[in-house]
VOPAZA-274784 format. One record per atom (N, C-alpha, C): residue in three letters; x, y negated, z. Coordinates in steps of 0.2 Angstrom, whole numbers, plus 5000, padded with zeros to 4 digits. Layout:
REM VOPAZA-274784
ALAXYZ/...
//
This chain:
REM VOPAZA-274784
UNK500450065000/UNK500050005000/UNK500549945000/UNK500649925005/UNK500849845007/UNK501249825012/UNK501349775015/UNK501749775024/UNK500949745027/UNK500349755025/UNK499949735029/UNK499949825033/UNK500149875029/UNK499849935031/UNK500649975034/UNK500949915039/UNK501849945042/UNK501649955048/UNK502250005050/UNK502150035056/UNK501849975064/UNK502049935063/UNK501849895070/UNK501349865066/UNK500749865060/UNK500149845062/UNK499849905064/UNK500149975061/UNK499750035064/UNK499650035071/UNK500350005074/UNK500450025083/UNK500049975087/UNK499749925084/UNK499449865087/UNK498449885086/UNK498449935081/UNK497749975082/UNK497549985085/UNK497850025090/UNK497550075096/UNK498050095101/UNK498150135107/UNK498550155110/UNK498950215107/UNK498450275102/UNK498850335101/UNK499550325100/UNK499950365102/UNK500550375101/UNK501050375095/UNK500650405089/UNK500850425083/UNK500650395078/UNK500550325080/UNK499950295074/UNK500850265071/UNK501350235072/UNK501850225067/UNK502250235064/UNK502550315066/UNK502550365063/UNK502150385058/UNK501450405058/UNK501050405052/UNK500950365047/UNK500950295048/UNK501050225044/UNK501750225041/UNK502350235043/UNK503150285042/UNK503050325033/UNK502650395037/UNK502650465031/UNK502250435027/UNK501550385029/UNK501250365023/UNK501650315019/UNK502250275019/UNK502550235014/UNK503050275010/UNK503150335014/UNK503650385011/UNK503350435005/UNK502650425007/UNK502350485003/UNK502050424996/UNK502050484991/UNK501950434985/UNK501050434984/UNK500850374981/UNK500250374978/UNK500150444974/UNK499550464973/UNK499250514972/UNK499150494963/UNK499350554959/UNK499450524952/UNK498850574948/UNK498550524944/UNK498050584939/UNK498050624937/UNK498850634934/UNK499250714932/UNK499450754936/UNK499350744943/UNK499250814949/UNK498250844948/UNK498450894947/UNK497950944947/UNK497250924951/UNK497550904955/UNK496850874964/UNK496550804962/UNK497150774957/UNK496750704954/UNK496750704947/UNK496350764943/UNK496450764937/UNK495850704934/UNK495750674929/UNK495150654927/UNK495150604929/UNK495350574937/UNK495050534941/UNK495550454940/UNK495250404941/UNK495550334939/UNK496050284945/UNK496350364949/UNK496450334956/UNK497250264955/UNK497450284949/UNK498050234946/UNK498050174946/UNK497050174945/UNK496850114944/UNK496750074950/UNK496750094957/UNK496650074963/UNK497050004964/UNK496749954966/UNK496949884963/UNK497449894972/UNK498049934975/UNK498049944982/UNK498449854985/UNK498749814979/UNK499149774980/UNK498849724983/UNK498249714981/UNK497649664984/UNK497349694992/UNK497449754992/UNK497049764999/UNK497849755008/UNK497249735012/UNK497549735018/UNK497049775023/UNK497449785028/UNK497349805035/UNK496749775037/UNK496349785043/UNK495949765049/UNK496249755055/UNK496049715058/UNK496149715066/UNK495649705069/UNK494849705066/UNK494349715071/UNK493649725066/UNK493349725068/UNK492749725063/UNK492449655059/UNK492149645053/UNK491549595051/UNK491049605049/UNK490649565056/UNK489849575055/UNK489449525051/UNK489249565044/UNK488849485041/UNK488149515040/UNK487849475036/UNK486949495038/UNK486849545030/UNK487349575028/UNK487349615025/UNK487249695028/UNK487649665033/UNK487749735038/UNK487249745043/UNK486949675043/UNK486349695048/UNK485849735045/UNK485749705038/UNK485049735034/UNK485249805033/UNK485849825033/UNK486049905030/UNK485949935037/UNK485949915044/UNK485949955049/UNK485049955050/UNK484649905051/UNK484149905051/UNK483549945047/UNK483849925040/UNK483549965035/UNK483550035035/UNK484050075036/UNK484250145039/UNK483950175046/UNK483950135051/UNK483550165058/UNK482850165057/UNK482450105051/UNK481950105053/UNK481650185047/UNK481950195042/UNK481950265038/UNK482050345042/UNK482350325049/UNK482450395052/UNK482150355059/UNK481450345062/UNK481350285066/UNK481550355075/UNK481250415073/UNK481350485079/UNK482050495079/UNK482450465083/UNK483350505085/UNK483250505089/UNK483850545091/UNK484350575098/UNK484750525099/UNK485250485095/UNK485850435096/UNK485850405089/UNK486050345089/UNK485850295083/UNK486850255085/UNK487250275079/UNK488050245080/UNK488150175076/UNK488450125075/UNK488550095070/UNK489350075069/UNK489650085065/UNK490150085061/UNK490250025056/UNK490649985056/UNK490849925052/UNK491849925052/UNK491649905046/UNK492549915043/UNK492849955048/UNK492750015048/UNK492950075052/UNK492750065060/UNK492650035062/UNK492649995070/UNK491850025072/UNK492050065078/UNK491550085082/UNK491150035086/UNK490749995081/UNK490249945087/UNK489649955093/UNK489349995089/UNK488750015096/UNK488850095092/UNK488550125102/UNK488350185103/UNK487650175107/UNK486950205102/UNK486550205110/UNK486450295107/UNK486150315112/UNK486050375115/UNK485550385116/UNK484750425117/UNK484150415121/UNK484550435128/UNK484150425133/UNK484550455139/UNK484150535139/UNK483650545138/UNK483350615139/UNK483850665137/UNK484250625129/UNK484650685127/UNK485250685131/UNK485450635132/UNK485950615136/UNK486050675142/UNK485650665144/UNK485350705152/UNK485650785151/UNK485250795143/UNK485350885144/UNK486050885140/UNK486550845140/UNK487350865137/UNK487450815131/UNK486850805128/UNK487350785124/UNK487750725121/UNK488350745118/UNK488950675119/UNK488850645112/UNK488950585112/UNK489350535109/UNK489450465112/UNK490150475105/UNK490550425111/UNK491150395106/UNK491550355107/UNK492050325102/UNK492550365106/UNK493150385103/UNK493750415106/UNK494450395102/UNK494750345105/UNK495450335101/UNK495950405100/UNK495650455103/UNK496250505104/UNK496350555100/UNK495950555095/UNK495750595090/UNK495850575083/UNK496750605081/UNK496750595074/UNK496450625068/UNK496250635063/UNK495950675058/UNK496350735057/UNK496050805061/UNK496350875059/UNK496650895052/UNK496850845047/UNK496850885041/UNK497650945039/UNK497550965037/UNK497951035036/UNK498850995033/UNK499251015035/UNK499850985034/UNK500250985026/UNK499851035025/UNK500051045018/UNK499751005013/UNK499050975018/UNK498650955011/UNK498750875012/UNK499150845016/UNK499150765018/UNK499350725013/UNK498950685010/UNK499050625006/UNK499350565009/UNK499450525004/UNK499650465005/UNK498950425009/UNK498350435006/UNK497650415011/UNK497650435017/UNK497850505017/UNK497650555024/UNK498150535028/UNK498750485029/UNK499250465032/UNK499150395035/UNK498750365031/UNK498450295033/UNK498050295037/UNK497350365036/UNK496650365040/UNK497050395046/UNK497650425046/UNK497950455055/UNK498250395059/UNK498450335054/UNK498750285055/UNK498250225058/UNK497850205057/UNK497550155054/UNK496550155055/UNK496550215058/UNK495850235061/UNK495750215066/UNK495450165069/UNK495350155076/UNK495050195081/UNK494750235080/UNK494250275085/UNK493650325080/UNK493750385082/UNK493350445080/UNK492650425085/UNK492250435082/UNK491550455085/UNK491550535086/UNK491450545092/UNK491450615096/UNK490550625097/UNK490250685091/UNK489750685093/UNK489750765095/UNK489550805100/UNK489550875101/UNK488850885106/UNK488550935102/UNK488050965107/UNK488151015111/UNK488151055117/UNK488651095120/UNK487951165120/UNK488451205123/UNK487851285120/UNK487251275125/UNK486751295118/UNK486251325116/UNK485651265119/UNK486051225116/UNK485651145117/UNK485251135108/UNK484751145110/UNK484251115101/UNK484051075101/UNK484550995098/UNK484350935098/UNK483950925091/UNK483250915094/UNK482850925090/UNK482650865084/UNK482850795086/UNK482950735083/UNK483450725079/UNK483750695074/UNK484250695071/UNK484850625074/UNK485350625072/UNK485750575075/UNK486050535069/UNK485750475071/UNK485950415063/UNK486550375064/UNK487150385058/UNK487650345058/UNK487750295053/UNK487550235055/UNK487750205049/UNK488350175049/UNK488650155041/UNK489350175042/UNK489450115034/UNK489650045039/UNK489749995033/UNK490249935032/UNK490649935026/UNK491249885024/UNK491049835023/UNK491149795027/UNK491049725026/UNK491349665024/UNK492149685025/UNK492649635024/UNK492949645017/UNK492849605013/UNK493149625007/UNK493849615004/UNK494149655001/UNK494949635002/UNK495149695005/UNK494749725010/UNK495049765017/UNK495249855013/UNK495449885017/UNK495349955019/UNK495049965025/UNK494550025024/UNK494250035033/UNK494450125031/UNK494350135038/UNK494550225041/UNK494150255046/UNK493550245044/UNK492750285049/UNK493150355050/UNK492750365054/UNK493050435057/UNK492550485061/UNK492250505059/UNK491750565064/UNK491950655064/UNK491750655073/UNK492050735073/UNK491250765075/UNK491050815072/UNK490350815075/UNK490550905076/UNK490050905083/UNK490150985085/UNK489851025086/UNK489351065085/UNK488951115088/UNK489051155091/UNK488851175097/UNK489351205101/UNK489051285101/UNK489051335104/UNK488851395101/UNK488151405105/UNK487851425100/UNK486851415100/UNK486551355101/UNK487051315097/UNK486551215098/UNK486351235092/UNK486051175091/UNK485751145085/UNK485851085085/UNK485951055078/UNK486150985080/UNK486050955069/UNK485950885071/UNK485850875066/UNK485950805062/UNK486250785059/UNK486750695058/UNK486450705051/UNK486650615051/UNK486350605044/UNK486750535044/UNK487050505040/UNK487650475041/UNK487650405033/UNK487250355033/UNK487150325027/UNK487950265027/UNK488050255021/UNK488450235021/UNK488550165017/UNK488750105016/UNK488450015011/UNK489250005013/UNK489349945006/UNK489649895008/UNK489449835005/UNK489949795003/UNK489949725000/UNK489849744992/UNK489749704988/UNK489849724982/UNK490549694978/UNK490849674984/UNK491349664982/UNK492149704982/UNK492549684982/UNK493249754981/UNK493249754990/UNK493249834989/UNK493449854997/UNK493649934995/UNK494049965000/UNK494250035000/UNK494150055007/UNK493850115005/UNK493650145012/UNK493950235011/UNK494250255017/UNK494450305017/UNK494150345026/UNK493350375023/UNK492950415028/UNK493450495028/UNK493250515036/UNK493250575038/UNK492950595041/UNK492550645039/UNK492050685043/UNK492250765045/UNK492450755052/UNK492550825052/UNK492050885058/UNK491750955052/UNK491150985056/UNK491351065059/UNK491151055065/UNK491651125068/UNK490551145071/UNK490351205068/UNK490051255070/UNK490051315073/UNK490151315079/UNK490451365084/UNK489951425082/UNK490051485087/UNK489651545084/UNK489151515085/UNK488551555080/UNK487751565081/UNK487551485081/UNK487951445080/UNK487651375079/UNK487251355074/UNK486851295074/UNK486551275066/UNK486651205066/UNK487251205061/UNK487351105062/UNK487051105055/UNK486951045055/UNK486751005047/UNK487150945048/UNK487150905042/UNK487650845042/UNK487250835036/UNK487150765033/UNK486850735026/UNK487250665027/UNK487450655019/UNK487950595020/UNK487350535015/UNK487050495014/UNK486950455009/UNK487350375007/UNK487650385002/UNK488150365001/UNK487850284995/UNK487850224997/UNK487650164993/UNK488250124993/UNK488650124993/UNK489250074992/UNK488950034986/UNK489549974987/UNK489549904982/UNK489649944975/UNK489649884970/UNK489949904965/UNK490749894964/UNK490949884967/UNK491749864966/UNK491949894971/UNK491749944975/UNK492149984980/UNK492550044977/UNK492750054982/UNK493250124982/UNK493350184988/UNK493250234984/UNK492950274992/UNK493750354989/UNK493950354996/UNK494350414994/UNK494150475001/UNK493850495003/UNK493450555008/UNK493550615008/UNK493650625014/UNK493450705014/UNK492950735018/UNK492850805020/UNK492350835024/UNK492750885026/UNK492850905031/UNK493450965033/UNK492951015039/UNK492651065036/UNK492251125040/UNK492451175042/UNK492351195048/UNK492451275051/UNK491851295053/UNK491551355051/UNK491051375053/UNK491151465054/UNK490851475060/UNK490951535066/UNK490651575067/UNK490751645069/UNK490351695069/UNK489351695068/UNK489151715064/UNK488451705065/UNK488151625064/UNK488751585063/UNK488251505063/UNK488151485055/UNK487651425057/UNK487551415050/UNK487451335047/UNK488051305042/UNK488051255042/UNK487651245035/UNK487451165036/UNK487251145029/UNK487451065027/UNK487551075025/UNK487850995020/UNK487650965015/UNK487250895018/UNK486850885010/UNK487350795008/UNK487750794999/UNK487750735000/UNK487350714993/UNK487150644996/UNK486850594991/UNK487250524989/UNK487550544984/UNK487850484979/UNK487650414975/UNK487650384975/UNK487450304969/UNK487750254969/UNK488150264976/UNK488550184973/UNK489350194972/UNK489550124972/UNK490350104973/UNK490550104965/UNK491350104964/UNK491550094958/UNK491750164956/UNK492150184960/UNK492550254963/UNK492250294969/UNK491950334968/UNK491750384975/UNK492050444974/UNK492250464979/UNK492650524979/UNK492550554984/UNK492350644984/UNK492350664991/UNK492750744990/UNK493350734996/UNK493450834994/UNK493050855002/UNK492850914999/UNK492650965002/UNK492651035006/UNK492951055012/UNK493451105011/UNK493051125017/UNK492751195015/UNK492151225020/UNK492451305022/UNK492851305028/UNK493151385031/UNK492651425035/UNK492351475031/UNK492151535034/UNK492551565039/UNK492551575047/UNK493051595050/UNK492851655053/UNK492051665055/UNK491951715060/UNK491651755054/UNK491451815058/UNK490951875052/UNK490151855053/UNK489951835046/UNK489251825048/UNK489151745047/UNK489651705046/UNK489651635043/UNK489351625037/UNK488951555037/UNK488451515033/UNK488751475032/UNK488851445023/UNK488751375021/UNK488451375015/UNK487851315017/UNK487551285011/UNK487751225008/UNK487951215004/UNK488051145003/UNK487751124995/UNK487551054997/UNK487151034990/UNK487250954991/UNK487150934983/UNK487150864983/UNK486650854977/UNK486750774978/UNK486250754970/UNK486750664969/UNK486850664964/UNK487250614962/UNK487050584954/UNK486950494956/UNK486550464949/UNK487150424949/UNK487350404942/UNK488150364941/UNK487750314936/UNK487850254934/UNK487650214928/UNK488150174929/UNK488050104924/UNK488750064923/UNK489250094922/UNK489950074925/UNK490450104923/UNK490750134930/UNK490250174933/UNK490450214939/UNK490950274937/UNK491250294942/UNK491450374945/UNK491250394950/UNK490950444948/UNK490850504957/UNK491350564956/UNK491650594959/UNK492050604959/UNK492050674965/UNK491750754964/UNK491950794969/UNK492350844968/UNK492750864973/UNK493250924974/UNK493050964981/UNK492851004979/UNK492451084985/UNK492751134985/UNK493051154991/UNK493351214991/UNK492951274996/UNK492751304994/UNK492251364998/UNK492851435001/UNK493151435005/UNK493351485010/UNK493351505014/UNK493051605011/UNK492851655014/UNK493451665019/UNK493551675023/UNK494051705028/UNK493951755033/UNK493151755032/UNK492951855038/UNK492651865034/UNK492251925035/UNK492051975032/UNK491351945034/UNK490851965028/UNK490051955026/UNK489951885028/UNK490351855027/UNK489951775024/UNK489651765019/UNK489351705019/UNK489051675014/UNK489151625011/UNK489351575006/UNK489151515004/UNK488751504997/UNK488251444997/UNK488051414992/UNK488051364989/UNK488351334985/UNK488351274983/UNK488151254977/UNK487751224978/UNK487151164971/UNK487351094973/UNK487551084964/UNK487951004965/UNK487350984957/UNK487150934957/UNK486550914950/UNK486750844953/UNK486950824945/UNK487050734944/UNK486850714938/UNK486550654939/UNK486450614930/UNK487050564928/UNK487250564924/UNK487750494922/UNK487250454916/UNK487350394917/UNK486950344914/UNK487350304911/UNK487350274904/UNK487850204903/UNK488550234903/UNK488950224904/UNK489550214904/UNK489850264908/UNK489450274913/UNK489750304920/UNK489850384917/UNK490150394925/UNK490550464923/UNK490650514932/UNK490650574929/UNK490550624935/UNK491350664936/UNK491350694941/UNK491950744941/UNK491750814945/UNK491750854943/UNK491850914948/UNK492150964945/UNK492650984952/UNK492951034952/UNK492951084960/UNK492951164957/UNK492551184963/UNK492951244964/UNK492951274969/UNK493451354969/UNK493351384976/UNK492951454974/UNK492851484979/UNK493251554982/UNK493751514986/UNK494151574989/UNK494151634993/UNK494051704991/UNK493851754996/UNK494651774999/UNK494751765003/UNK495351775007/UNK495351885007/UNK495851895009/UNK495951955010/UNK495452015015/UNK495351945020/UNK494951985024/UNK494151965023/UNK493851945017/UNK493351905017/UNK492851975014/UNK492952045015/UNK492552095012/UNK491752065014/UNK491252115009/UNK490652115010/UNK490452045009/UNK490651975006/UNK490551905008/UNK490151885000/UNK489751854998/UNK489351824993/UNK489251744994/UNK489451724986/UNK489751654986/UNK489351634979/UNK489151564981/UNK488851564975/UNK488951484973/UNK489251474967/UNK489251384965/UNK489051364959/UNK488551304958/UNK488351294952/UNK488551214953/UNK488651184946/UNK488751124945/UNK488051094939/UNK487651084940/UNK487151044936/UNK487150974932/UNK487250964926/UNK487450864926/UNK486850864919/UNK486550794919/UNK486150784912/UNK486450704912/UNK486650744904/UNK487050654902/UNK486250584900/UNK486350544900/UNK485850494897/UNK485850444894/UNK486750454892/UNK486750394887/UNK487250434883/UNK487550414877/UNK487950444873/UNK488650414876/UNK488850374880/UNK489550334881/UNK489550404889/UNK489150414892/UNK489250454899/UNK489650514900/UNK490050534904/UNK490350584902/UNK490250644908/UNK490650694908/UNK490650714914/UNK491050774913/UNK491450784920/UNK492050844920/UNK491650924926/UNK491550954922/UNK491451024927/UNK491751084927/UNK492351104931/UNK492851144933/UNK492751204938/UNK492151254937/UNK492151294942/UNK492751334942/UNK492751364948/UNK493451414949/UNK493251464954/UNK493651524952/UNK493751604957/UNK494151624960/UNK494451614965/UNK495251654967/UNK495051734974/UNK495051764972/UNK494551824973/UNK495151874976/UNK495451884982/UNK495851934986/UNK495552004988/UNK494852014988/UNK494452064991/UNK494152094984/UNK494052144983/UNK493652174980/UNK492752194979/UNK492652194987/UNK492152194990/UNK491752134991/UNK491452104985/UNK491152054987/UNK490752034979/UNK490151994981/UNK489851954976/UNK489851884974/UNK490151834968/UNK490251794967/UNK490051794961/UNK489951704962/UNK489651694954/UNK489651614953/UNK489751574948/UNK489851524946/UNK489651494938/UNK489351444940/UNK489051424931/UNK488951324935/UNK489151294927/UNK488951224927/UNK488751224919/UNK488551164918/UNK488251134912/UNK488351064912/UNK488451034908/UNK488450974906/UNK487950954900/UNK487350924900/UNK486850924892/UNK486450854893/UNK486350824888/UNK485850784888/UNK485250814891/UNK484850764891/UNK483750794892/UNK483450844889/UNK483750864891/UNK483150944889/UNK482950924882/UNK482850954878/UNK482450924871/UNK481750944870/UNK481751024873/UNK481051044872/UNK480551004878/UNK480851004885/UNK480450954889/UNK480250904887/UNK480650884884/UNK480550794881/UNK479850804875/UNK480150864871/UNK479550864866/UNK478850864867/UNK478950914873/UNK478350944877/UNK477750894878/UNK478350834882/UNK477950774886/UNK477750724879/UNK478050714875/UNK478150664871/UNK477250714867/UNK477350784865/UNK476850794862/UNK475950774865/UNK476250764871/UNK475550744876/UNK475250664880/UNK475650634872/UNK475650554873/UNK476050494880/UNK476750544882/UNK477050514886/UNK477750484882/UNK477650424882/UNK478250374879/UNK479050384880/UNK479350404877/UNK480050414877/UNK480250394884/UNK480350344887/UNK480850324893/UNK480450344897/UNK479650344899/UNK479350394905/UNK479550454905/UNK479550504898/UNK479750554898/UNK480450564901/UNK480950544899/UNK481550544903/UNK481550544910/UNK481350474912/UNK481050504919/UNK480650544924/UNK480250564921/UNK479850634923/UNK480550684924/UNK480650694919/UNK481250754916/UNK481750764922/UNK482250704924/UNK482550684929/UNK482550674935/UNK481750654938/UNK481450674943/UNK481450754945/UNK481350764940/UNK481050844941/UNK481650884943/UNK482150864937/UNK482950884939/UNK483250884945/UNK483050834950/UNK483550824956/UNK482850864962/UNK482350894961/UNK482050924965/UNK482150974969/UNK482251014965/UNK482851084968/UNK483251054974/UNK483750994972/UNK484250974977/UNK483850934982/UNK483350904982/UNK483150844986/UNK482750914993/UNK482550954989/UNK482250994995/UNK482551044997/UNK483251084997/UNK483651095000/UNK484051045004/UNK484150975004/UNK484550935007/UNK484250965016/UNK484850955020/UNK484750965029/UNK484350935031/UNK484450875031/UNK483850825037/UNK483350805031/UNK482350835034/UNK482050815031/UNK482050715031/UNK481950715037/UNK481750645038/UNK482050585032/UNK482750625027/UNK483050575023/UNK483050595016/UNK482550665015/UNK482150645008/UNK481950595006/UNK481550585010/UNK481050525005/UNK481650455002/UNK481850445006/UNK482350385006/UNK483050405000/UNK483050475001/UNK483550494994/UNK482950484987/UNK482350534989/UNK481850524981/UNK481750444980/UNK481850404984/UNK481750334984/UNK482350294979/UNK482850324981/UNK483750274978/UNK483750324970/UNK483550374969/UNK483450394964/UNK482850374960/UNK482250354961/UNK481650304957/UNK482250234957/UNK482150204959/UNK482750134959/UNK483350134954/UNK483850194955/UNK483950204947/UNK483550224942/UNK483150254940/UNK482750274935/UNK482250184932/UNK482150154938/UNK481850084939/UNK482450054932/UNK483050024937/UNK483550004933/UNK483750044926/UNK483750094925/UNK483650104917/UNK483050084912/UNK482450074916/UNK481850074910/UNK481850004910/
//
């Protein structure tokens, strides 16, 4: 990056120990280049890093008010309601009834981002550096928080880089369940979130991310899972904004009898990129994973996925399942889909398919033949498309509000 992002602005963050060190490895480690395989396709060269700086606190403008209000009064039933601004943990309420029966949230400067040594980037070295505090959210066993817990999570300062950080936990036989929207300015800002989900045995977490960033933003994310004997996770994300959005994904099956679903829906126009990287890793025996990914690109924009279900050696008896869905809608739209098998165990079922097509042609005929006008028909088609995903997503409460930011693009096209 810059000397806004040098080891004594790191040390001046927070108290952790290791934050200038890590601000250190991240000037030693090089920017991340399109011709590595993990950023093939993607426009990250283009990342304007010489204009951006550091935080030292949060900024609150009446954009961030309307993005926090707007979101509580959508999911109005929670357990705890967080807010997040350019990385900065500003309010935690909690109801006290949950409170009472265990369960925690809470900021924690102590807590850098678990990410795997081998896999650290020059981002992932900033967000260990540069985070000011994890949000600690854990239900402890066999606690069923039957309300959902709302993050909102929004850049305000423009110019900036911010570093959200959430560690969400189920404890074994909780239930628990987040939903985590995400705004900024429309102006240039980078944000690099961490969500990291630990599923103890027999738990059931859900997490759903909805993602509306500015147009001129920049997002580099990941989501880091471990899910445990018998539990069951599900992950839903919903894409539309920023310039650049980018999420990796990387979901470890650990115990025998582990669950994950994971599904998204993503609408791109302009001259967007969405951008995902999923790695599904079987590592016991008779797990599960599924994943459904369906996006439209519109206009100019453009999608990325690349995807790879790892059955580990000991992953016998496991069935994995990944599909990538995309309808193009303009002739300039593009879209990259890369499934992958790296398959150790013999015992096992997998399978993977994507497509990339414009609108359906005989749908279109269908409708058209029954006096529905070219652009309604499209719409129709589209709608119907993202159905499958909108009702598999984890927390009902953020359906409507996803079928809603998808009408709103299909709006802005007709």
């Amino acid at each position: 990056m810059n000397e806004s992002f040098s080891p004594e602005a790191a040390a001046a963050v927070g108290p952790r120990q290791d934050r200038s060190a890590e601000a250190e490895a991240a000037a030693a480690t090089a920017l991340p280049d399109a011709e590595a395989e993990d950023w093939r396709y993607s426009p990250i060269g283009e990342l304007p890093v010489a204009d951006l700086r550091s935080l030292d606190g949060p900024g609150i403008d009446g954009n961030a008010i309307d993005a926090i209000d707007r979101f509580t009064t959508v999911v109005p039933d929670r357990a705890a309601t967080v807010v997040i601004v350019d990385g900065f943990v500003v309010s935690v309420e909690i109801d006290p009834g949950w409170a009472s029966k265990g369960l925690a949230v809470e900021a924690d400067e102590g807590l850098p981002a678990e990410v795997p040594a081998a896999q650290l980037t020059h981002f992932d070295r900033l967000h260990r550096a540069f985070s000011p505090a994890a949000v600690r959210i854990e239900a402890p066993a066999g606690l069923a928080v039957e309300a959902p817990i709302v993050v909102v999570t929004h850049h305000a300062t423009a110019g900036t880089a911010a570093f959200p950080h959430l560690r969400i936990t189920a404890g074994p036989g909780s239930q628990l369940s987040v939903v985590e929207r995400q705004t900024s300015t429309d102006e240039l800002g980078f944000q690099v979130p961490v969500v990291e989900l630990v599923a103890e045995q027999a738990a059931n977490l859900r997490y759903q991310l909805v993602q509306e960033n500015g147009s001129e933003h920049w997002q580099v994310g990941r989501q880091l899972s471990t899910v445990d004997a018998q539990a069951t996770l599900i992950t839903g994300t919903a894409a539309f904004g920023g310039h650049y959005g980018r999420v990796r994904s990387d979901s470890r099956l650990i115990g025998r009898g582990a669950s994950a679903n994971l599904v998204a829906a993503y609408y791109g126009d302009g001259d967007q990129i969405l951008d995902f990287r999923t790695f599904q890793h079987h590592e016991a025996r008779d797990t599960r994973s599924d994943l459904l990914f369906k996006g439209s690109q519109d206009d100019r924009s453009g999608s990325i996925y690349t995807g790879l279900i790892h059955i580990h050696p000991e992953g016998a008896g496991s069935n994995a399942f990944q599909t990538n869905r995309n309808v193009k809608l303009s002739d300039e739209a593009w879209a990259w889909s890369v499934p992958n098998l790296e398959i150790e165990n013999n015992d096992v079922h997998c399978s993977h398919a994507s497509t990339v097509s414009p609108v359906d042609a005989e749908q279109r005929f269908y409708l058209h033949a029954r006096g529905v006008k070219p652009a309604v028909a499209d719409r129709l088609v589209v709608a119907g498309f993202f159905q499958e995903v909108i009702q598999r997503l984890p927390v009902p409460a953020a359906r409507a509000e996803i079928t809603r930011l998808i009408a709103e693009k299909l709006d802005r096209r007709s």
